[in-house]
C-alpha positions as CSV (number, residue, x, y, z in Angstrom):
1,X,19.3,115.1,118.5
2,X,18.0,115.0,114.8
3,X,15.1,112.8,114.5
4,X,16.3,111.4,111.6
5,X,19.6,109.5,113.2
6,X,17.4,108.7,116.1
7,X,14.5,107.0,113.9
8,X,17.4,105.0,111.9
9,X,19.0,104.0,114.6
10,X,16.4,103.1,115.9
11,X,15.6,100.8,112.8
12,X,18.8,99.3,112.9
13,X,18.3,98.4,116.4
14,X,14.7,96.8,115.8
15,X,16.1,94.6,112.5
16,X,18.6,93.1,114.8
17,X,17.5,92.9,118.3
18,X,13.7,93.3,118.4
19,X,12.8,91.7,115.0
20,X,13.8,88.0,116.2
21,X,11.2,88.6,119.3
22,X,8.4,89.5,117.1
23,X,9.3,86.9,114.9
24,X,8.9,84.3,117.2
25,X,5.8,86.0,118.4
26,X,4.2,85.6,115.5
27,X,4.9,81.8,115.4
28,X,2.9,81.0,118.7
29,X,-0.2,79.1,117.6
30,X,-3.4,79.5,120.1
31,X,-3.7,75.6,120.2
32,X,0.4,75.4,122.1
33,X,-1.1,78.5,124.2
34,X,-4.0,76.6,125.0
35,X,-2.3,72.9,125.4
36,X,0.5,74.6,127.7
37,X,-0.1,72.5,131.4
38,X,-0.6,75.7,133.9
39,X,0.6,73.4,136.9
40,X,3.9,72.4,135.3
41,X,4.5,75.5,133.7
42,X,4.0,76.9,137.8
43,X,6.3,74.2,139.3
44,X,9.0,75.2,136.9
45,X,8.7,79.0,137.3
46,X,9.1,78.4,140.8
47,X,12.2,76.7,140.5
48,X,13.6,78.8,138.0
49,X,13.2,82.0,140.6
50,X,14.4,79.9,143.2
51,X,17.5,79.3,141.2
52,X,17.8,83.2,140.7
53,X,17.1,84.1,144.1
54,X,20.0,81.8,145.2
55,X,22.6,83.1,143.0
56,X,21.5,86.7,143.5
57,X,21.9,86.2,147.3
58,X,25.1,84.2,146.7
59,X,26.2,87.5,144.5
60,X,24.9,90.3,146.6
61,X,26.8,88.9,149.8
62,X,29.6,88.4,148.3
63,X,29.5,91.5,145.8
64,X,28.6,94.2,148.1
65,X,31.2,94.3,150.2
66,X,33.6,93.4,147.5
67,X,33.0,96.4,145.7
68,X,32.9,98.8,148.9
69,X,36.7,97.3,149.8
70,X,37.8,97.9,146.0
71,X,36.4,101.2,145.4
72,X,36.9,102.9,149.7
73,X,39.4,101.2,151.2
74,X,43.1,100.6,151.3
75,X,43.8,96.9,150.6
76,X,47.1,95.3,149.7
77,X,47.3,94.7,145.8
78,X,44.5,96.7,145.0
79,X,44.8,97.4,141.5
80,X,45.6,93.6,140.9
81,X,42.2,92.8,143.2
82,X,40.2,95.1,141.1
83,X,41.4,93.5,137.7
84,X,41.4,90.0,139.0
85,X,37.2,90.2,140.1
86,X,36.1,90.7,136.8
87,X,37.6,87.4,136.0
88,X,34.6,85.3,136.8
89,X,32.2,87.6,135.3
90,X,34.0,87.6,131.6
91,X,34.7,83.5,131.8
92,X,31.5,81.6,129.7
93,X,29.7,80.4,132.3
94,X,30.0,77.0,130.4
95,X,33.9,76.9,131.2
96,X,33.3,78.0,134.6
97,X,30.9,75.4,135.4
98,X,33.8,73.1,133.7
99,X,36.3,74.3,136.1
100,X,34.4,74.7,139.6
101,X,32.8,71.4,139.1
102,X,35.8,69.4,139.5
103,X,36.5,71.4,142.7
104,X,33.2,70.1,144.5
105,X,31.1,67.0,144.9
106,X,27.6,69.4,144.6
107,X,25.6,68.7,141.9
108,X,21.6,69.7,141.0
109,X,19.9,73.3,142.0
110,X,22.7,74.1,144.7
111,X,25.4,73.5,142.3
112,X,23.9,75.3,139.7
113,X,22.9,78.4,141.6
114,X,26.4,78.7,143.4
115,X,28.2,79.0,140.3
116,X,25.5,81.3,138.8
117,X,26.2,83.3,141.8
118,X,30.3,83.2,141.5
119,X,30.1,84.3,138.0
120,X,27.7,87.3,138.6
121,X,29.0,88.9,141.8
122,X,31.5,91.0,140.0
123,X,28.2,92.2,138.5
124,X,27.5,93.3,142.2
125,X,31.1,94.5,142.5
126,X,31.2,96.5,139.7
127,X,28.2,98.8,140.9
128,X,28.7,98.9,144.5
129,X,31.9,99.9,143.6
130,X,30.8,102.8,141.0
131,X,28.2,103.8,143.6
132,X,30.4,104.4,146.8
133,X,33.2,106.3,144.2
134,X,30.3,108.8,143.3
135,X,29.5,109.6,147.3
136,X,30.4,113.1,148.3
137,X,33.5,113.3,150.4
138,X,32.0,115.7,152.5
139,X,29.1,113.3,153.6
140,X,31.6,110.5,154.4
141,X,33.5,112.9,156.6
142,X,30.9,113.9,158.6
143,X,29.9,110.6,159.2
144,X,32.9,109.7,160.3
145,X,33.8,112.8,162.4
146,X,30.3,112.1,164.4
147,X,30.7,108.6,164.9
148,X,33.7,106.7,163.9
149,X,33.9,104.4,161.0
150,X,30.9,102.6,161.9
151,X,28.8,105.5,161.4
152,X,30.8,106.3,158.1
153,X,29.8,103.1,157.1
154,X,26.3,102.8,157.8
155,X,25.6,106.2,155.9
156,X,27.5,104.6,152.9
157,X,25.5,101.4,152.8
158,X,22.1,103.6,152.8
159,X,23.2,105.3,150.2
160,X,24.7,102.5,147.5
161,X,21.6,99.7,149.1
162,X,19.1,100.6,146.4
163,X,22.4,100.3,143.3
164,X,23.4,96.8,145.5
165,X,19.7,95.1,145.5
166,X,19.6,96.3,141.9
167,X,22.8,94.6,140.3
168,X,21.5,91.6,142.2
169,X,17.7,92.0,140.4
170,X,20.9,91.8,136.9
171,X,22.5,88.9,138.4
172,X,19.1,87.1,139.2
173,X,18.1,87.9,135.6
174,X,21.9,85.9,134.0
175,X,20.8,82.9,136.2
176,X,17.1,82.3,135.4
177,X,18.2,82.8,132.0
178,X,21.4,80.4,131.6
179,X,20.8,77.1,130.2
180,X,24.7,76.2,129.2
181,X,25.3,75.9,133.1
182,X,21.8,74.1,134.1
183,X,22.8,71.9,131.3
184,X,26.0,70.7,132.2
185,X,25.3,70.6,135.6
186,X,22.7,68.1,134.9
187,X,25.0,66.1,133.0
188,X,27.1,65.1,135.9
189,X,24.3,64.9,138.2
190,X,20.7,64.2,139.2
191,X,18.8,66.5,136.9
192,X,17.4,70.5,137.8
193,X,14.8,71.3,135.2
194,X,14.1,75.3,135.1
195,X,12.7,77.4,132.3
196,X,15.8,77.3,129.9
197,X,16.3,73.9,130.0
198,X,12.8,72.9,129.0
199,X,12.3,75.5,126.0
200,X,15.7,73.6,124.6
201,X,13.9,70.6,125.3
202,X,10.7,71.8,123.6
203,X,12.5,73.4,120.4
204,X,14.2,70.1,119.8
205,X,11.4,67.7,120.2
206,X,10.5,68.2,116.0
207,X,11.9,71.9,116.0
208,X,8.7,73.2,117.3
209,X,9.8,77.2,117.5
210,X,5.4,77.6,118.4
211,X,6.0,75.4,121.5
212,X,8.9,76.7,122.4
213,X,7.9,79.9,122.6
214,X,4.8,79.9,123.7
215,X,5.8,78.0,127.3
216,X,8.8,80.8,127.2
217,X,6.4,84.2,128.3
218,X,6.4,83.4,132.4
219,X,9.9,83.8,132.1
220,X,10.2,86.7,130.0
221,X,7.9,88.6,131.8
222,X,9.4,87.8,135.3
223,X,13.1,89.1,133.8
224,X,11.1,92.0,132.8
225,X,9.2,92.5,136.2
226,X,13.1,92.7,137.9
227,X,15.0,93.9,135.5
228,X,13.3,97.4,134.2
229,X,12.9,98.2,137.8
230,X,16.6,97.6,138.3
231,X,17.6,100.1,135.8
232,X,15.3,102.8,136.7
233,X,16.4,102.6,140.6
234,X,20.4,102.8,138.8
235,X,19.2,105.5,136.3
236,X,17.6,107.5,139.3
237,X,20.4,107.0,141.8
238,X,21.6,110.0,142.9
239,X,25.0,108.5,142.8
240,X,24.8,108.4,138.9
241,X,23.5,111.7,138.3
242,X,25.9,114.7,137.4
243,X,27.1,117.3,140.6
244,X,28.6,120.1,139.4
245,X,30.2,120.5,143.0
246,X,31.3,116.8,143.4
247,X,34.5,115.7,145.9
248,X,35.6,112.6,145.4
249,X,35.8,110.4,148.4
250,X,39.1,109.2,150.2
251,X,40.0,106.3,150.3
252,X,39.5,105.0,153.9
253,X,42.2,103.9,156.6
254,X,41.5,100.8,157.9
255,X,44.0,100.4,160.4
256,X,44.3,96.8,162.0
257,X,41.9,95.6,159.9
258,X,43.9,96.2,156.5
259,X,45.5,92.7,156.4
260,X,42.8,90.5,157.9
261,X,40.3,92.4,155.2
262,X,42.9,92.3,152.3
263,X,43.5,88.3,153.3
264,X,39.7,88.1,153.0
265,X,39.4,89.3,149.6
266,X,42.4,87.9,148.0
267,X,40.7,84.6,149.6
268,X,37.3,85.3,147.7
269,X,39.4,86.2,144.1
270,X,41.7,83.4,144.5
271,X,39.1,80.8,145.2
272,X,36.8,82.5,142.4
273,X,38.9,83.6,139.5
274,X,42.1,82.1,140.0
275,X,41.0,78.3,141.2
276,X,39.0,77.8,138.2
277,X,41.8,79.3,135.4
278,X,43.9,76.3,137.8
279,X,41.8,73.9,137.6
280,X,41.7,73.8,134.0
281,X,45.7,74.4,133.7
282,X,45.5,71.1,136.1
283,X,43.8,68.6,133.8
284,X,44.9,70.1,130.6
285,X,48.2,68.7,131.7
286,X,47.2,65.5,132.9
287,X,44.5,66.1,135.4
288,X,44.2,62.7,138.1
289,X,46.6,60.9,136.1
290,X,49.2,62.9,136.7
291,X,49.9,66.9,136.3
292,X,53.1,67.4,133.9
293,X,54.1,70.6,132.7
294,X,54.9,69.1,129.7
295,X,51.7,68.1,128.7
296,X,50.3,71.1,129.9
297,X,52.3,72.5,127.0
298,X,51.7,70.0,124.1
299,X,47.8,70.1,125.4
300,X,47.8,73.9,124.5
301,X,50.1,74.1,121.7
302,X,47.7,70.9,119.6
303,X,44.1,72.8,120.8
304,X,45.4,75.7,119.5
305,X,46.2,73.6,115.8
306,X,43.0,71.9,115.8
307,X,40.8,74.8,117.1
308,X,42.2,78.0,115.5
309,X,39.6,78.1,112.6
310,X,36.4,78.1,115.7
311,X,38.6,80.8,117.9
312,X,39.5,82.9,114.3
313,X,35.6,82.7,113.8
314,X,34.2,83.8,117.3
315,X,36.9,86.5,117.3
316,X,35.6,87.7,113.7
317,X,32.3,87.5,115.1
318,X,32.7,89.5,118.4
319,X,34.7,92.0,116.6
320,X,31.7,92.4,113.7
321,X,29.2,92.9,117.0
322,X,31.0,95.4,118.8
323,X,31.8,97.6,115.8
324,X,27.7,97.0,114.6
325,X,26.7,98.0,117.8
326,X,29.0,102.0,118.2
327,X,26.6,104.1,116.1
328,X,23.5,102.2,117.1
329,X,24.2,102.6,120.7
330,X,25.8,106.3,120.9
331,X,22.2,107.6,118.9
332,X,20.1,105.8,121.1
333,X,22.0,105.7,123.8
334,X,22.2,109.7,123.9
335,X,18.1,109.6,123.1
336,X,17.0,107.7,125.9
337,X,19.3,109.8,128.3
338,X,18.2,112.7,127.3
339,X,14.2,111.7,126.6
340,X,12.0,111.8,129.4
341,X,8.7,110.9,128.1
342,X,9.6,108.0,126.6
343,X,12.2,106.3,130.0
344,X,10.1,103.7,131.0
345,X,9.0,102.5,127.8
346,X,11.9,103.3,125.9
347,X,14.3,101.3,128.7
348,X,11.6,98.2,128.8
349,X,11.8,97.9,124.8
350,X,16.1,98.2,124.4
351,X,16.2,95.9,127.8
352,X,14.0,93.1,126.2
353,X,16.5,91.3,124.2
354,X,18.1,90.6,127.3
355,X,15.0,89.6,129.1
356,X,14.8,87.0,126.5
357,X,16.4,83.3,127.4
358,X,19.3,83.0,124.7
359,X,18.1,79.9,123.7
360,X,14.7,81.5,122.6
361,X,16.5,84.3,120.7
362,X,18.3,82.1,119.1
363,X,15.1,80.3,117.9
364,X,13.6,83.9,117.1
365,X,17.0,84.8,114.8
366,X,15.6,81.4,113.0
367,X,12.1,82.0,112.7
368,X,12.9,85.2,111.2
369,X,16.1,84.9,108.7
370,X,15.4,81.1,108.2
371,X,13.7,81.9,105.0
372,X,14.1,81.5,101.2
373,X,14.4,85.9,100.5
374,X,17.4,85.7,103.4
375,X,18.6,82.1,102.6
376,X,22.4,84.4,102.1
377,X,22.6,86.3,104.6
378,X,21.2,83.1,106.8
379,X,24.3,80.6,105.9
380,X,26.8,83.2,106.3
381,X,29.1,84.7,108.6
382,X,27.3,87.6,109.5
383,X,24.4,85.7,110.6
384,X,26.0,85.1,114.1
385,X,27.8,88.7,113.7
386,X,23.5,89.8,113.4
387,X,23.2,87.3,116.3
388,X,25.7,89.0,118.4
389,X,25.0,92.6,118.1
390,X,21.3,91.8,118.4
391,X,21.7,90.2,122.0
392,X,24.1,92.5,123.0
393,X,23.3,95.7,121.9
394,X,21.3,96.7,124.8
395,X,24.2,96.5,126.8
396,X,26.0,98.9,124.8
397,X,22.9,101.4,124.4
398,X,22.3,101.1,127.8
399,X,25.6,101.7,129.1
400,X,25.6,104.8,126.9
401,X,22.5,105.9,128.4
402,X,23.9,105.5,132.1
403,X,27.1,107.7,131.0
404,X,25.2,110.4,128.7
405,X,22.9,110.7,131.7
406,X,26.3,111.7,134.0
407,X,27.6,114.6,131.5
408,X,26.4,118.5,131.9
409,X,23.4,119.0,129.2
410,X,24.4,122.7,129.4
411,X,27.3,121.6,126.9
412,X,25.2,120.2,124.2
413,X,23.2,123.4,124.6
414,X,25.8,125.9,124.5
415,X,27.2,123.8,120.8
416,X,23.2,124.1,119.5
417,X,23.4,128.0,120.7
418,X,26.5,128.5,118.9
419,X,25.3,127.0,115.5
420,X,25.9,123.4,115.2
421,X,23.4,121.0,114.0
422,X,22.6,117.7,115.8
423,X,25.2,115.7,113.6
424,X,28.1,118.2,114.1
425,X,26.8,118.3,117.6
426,X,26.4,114.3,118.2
427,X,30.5,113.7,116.3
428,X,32.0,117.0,117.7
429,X,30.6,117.0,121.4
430,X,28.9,114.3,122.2
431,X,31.4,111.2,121.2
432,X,34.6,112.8,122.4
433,X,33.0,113.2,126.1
434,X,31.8,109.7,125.6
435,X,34.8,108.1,124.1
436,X,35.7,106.2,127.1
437,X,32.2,104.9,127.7
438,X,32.4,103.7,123.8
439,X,35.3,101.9,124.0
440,X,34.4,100.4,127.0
441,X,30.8,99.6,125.6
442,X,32.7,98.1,122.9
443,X,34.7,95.8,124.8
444,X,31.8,94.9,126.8
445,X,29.7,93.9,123.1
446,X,33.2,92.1,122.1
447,X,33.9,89.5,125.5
448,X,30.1,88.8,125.5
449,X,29.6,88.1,122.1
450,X,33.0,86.1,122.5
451,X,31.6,84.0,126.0
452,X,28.3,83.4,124.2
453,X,27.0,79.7,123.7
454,X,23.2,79.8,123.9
455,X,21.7,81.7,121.7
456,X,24.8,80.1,119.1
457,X,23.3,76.4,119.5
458,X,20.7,77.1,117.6
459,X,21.7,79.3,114.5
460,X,24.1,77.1,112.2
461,X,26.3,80.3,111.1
462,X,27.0,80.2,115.1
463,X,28.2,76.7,115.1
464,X,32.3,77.1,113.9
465,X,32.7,79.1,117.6
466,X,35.3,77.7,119.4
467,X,32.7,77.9,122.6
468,X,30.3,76.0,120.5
469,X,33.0,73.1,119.6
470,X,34.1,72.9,123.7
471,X,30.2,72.3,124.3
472,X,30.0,69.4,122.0
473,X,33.4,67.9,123.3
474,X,32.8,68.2,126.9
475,X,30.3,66.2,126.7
476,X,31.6,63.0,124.9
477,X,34.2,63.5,128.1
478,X,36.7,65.2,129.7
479,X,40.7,65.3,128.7
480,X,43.5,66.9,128.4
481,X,43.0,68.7,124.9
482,X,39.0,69.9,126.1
483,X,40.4,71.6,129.3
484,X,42.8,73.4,127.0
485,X,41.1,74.6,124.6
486,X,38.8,76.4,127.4
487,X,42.1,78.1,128.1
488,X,42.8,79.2,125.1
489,X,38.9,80.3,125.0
490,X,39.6,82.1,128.5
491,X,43.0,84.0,127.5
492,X,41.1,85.5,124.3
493,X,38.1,86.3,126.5
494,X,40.5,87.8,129.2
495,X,42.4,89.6,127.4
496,X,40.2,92.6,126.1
497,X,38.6,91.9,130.0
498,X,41.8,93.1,131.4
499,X,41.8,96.3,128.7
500,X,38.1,96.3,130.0
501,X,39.6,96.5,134.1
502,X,42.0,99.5,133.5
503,X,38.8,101.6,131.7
504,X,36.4,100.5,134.4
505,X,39.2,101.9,136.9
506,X,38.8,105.4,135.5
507,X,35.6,105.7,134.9
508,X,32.5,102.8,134.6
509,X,30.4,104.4,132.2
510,X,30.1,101.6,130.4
511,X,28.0,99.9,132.9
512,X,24.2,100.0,132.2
């Protein structure tokens, strides 16, 4: 790879993702670092993890299995399974707290962590599912031909464990980071102040970005202390490595146990995806008052008048991020994958972004276009397009990484033998085998950049989203033409998901 794309690239990538984290870095003043009260700061760290040990549990017991089922075994409606259990993963956690919350009476921590944990188990899914597909037939067989399916599955579960506890560390990571969920949670109930919560709360009390950030680095640097070891244990997995001799497993007979197992699922997707997408259908058309399907229908046809300019805008923006984000993340991407001197440090630096709460991105993107040389680019559009890419690019580079790492090196070396430079090497070998990864990556960049609220309350280019209007409506109440416009938000979101499903079916590459 030519040093020369890699060090641009590489640029590009520090401008939009690393340069609001060293510009908030250098707004922390020694006196907020010194005045910062150790025993409070301790008590909410505490809860914070508790809160992401609760919805990692909730999505590693839940996930596991759900991703073995989906990706080994013969269930009824499989292909609609596998599409329908991304659902909760793509909805903004904002609607889904919205939706679940009118199905129970929990409120505080337990609330908050079981919806965390419902809209990250897919996460769990997703790689337990990737994991088991890259298992060698031949090893499932001969578990199974010395002891049964028992046996078959015990060997299985050793193998795909370390990928399991891993995607949880990433689901752990979404929950101690979330404040649109701890917020509304604590709206309709006692209050659960974490981490997230109370940087808001110190941001807003005089905009203070130095106190903000300053009582931010506990959590930062517990994401960190889960998350890089996460994505080294997936990077080193066997199961993600190229085999030149690969057999893919077959899919396993259940037997008796098809339709009590297949009941058991479609229970889990129902009451996870489907409820919620009901839920909203339910009081968009008149909710308690009475449900009428005509008022369903005038509900959706007036949000969709009065909010088309917010859903035009966080489509324009979402679409802006993804497209940022393909050079930057097939260069570095490839780089990372093929670099093994710089893994660690390399994966901790293009992993940061995400390690950093939204909210305090979002003040970082301030401290550092907020000023009179970038006053432009700062009140337009492509501020929350910079925004975007910035806290999603990682995902995309990452996800690049994971597939580059799967493909044959000995074909990049037979092009470089043959006469081709690294450009005619990176465009003419490189991005066809990874043209399924990109478009996936791509798609992932788009619905997250379309489901994201947090690091948009902050930045005033951010504020025309259509997610950013439902979060200032929902709570001046709930009615008919709030609930609708978070399906509107949902089918937009959903759609590129489902595009998202049938890639992820042939190939997952564009999972970190």
């Amino acid at each position: 790879m030519s040093r020369g794309l890699v060090a641009f690239a590489a640029l590009a990538f520090a401008f939009v993702a690393l340069g609001p984290i060293a510009a908030m870095a250098s707004r922390v003043d020694v006196a907020d670092l010194a005045a910062l009260d150790l025993a409070r700061g301790a008590g909410l760290l505490w809860r914070t993890a508790q809160l992401g040990l609760g919805a990692a549990a909730i999505a590693l017991l839940v996930g596991a299995p759900m991703g073995w089922l989906l990706a080994r075994a013969q269930l009824v409606g499989a292909q609609a399974l596998r599409a329908l259990v991304l659902v909760p993963l793509l909805l903004p956690p904002l609607v889904l707290a919205m939706a679940c919350m009118g199905w129970t009476s929990w409120r505080g921590g337990l609330a908050t962590a079981a919806i965390m944990g419902v809209g990250t188990y897919p996460l769990v899914a997703l790689y337990v599912a990737r994991a088991a597909e890259r298992i060698d037939g031949r090893r499932s067989d001969a578990a199974r031909l010395a002891g049964g399916l028992a046996a078959m599955a015990r060997v299985e579960w050793e193998l795909v464990r370390p990928v399991a506890l891993a995607s949880a560390g990433f689901a752990f990571a979404f929950a101690v980071n979330d404040f649109a969920v701890v917020d509304y949670v604590s709206s309709l109930g006692p209050k659960y102040p974490v981490y997230a919560d109370d940087i808001f709360a110190s941001w807003r009390s005089g905009n203070d970005t130095s106190k903000a950030v300053a009582s931010a680095w506990p959590l930062v640097a517990l994401t960190l202390l889960v998350v890089v070891p996460a994505l080294l244990v997936v990077r080193r997995s066997p199961l993600f490595s190229y085999e030149g001799d690969f057999r893919p497993p077959s899919r396993v007979e259940l037997g008796a146990w098809r339709w009590p197992l297949s009941i058991l699922a479609w229970a889990v997707v129902g009451a996870t995806a489907l409820a919620p997408l009901l839920r909203l259908a339910f009081e968009a058309g008149g909710g308690a008052r009475g449900f009428e399907p005509a008022t369903l229908g005038r509900s959706l046809v007036a949000a969709l008048a009065n909010g088309r300019p917010n859903l035009q805008a966080s489509l324009l923006h979402a679409v802006g991020a993804a497209c940022l984000c393909v050079p930057v993340a097939l260069v570095l991407g490839h780089a990372l994958a093929r670099s093994r001197r710089w893994l660690v440090f390399g994966t901790a630096l293009v992993v940061l972004p995400l390690c950093v709460p939204p909210i305090l991105f979002g003040v970082g993107n301030l401290a550092l276009w907020n000023r009179p040389e970038t006053a432009a680019l700062y009140d337009s559009a492509w501020m929350a397009v910079l925004l975007q890419a910035g806290r999603y690019a990682p995902l995309f580079v990452l996800g690049v990484a994971a597939a580059t790492a799967a493909t044959d090196q000995r074909i990049e070396d037979s092009a470089r033998l043959a006469g081709a430079g690294p450009a005619r090497t990176l465009c003419g070998i490189v991005a066809p085998l990874l043209a399924s990864p990109l478009a996936g990556g791509a798609m992932v960049v788009f619905v997250f950049a379309l489901r994201e609220l947090d690091a948009a309350i902050l930045v005033p280019a951010a504020n025309g989203t259509a997610l950013f209007r439902l979060y200032n409506a929902v709570h001046f109440g709930r009615d008919e033409m709030v609930a609708a416009l978070a399906l509107w938000i949902c089918f937009f979101v959903l759609l590129p998901g489902a595009v998202w499903s049938l890639h992820s079916r042939r190939n997952m590459g564009a999972l970190p």
